[in-house]
C-alpha positions as CSV (number, residue, x, y, z in Angstrom):
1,X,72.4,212.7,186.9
2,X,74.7,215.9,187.9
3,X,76.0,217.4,184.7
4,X,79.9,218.7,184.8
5,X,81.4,221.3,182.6
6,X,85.1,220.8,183.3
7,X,87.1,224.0,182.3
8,X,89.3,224.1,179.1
9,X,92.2,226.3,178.7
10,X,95.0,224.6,177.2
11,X,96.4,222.9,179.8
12,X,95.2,220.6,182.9
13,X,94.5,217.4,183.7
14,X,91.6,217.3,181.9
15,X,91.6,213.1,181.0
16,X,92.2,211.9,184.6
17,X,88.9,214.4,185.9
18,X,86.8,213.0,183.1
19,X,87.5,209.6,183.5
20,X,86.9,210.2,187.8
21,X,83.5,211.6,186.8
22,X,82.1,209.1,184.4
23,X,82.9,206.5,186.9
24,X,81.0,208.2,189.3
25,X,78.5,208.6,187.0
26,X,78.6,212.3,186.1
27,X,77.2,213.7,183.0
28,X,79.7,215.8,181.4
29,X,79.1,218.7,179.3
30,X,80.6,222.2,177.5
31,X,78.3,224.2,178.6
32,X,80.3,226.0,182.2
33,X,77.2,228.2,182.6
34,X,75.1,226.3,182.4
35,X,76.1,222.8,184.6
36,X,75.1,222.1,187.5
37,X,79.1,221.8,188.4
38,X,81.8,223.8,186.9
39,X,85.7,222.0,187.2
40,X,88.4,224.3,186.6
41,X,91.4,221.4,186.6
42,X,94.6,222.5,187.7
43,X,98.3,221.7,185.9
44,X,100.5,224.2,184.4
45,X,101.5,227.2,185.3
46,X,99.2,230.9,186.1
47,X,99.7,233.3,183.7
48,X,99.1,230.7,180.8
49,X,96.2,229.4,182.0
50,X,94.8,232.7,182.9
51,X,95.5,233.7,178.8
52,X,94.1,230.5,178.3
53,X,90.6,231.2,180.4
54,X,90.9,234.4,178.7
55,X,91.2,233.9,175.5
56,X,88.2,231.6,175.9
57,X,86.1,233.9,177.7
58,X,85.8,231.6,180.4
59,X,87.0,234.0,183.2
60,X,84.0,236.1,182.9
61,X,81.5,232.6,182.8
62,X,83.2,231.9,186.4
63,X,82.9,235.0,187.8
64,X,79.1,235.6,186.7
65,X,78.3,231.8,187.8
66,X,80.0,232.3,191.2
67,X,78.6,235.6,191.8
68,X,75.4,233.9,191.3
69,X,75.8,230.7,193.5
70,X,76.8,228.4,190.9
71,X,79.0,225.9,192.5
72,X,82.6,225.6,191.1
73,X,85.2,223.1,192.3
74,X,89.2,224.5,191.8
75,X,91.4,221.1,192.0
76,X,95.0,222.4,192.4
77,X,96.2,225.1,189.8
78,X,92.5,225.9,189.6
79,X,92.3,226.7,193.4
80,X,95.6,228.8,192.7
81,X,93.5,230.5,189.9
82,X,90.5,231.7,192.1
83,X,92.4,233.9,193.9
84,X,92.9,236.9,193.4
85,X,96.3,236.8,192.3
86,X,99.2,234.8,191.9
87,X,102.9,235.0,192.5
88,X,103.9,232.8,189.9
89,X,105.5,233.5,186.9
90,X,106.8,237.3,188.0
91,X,102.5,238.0,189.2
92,X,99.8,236.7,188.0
93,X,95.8,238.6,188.6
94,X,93.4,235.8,189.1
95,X,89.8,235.3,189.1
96,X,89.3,237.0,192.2
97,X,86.9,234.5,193.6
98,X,88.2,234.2,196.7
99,X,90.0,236.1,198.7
100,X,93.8,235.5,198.8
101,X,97.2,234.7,196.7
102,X,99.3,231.8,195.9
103,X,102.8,231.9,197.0
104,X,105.9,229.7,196.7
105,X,106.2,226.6,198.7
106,X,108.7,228.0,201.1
107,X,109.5,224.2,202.3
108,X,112.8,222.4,201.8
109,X,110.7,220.1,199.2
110,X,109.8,222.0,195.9
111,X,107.8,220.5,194.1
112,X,106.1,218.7,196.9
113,X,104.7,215.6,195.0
114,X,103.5,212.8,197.3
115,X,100.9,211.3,199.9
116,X,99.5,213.8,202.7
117,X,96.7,213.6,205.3
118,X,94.5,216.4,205.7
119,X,93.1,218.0,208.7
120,X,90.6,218.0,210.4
121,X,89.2,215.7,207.7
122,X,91.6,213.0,208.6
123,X,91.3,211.8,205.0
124,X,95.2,211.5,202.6
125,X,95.0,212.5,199.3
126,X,97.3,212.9,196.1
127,X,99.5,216.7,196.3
128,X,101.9,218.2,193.4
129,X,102.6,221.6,193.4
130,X,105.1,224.2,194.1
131,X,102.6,227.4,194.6
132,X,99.7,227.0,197.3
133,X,96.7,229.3,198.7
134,X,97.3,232.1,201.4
135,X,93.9,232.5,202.2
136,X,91.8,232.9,204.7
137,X,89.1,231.0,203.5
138,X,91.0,227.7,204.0
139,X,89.0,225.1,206.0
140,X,91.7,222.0,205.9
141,X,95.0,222.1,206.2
142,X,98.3,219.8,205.0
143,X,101.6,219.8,206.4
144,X,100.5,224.1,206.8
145,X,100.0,224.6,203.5
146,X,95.4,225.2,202.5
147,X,94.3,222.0,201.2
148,X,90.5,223.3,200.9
149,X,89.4,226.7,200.5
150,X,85.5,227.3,200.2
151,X,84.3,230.7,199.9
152,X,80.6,231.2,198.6
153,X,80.2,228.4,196.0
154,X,83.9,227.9,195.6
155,X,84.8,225.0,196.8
156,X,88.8,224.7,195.9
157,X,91.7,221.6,196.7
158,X,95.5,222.1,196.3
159,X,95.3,218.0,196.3
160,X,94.1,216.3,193.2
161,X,90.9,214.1,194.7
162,X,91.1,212.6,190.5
163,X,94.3,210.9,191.3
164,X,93.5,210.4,195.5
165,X,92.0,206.7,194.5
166,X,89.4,205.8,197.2
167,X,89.1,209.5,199.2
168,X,89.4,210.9,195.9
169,X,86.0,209.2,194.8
170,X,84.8,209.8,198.0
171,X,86.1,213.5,197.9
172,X,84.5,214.1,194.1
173,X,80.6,212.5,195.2
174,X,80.3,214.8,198.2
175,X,80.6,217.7,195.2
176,X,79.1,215.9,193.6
177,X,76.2,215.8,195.9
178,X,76.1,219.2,197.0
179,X,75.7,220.7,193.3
């Protein structure tokens, strides 16, 4: 059984990643160093949940774990967060995982909320977000914006695979997997 930390800060969609792990049969636990998967969720804006991973200590825990191989999944705001900074709320430092920053959608639909495919994987999945990864460790790609980044054992998704029903699952047992 794979045992999850998912990543608190004070925000995130913390419920609907716990309840996508159990029913793939996760183990979760607190303990983000020590996991065999860490999940750092994504809702809510940068610089609050940077004060939130801060405040926690939690920051440093990702950076040591990444910097020693320890495979961490960004879904969404977390992606955003492994960069090294956002442009959100007037500039944001982030984790500095992976090379990079998150910009504004510069699209005629902000937030951009809905189904899209993503390619080359072929597979569509769940988006909602206004800010998205300039990067160039993106491997997919969605209507242009990054929909996976991997760099090292940062595996990051501006979709949300919790809410992506069937892919989703599909999406969260590869990780699953791999850890």
């Amino acid at each position: 059984m794979v045992r999850v930390a998912i990543c608190r800060y004070g925000a995130g969609n913390v419920r609907s990643v716990e309840l996508a792990l159990r029913r793939l049969g996760a183990e979760l636990v607190d303990d983000v160093e020590r996991a065999d998967l860490a999940i750092l969720p994504g809702v809510g804006s940068a610089r609050s949940a940077m004060d939130g991973l801060r405040e926690r200590g939690t920051d440093e825990v990702l950076r040591a774990r990444h910097a020693s191989g320890g495979p961490i999944l960004g879904i969404c705001l977390g992606l955003q967060l492994a960069l090294d900074e956002s442009e959100e709320d007037g500039g944001v430092p982030g984790l500095g995982l992976v090379p990079g920053r998150a910009v504004r959608l510069r699209t005629e639909r902000v937030p951009r909320i809905g189904w899209a495919a993503v390619e080359p994987e072929g597979e569509t999945y769940w988006f909602a977000h206004s800010y998205a990864a300039e990067t160039s460790a993106a491997v997919a790609t969605s209507e242009g914006v990054a929909a996976i980044v991997e760099h090292g054992s940062f595996t990051g998704v501006q979709f949300h695979p919790e809410k992506s029903g069937a892919a989703g699952a599909r999406f969260l047992e590869r990780c699953l997997s791999r850890a």
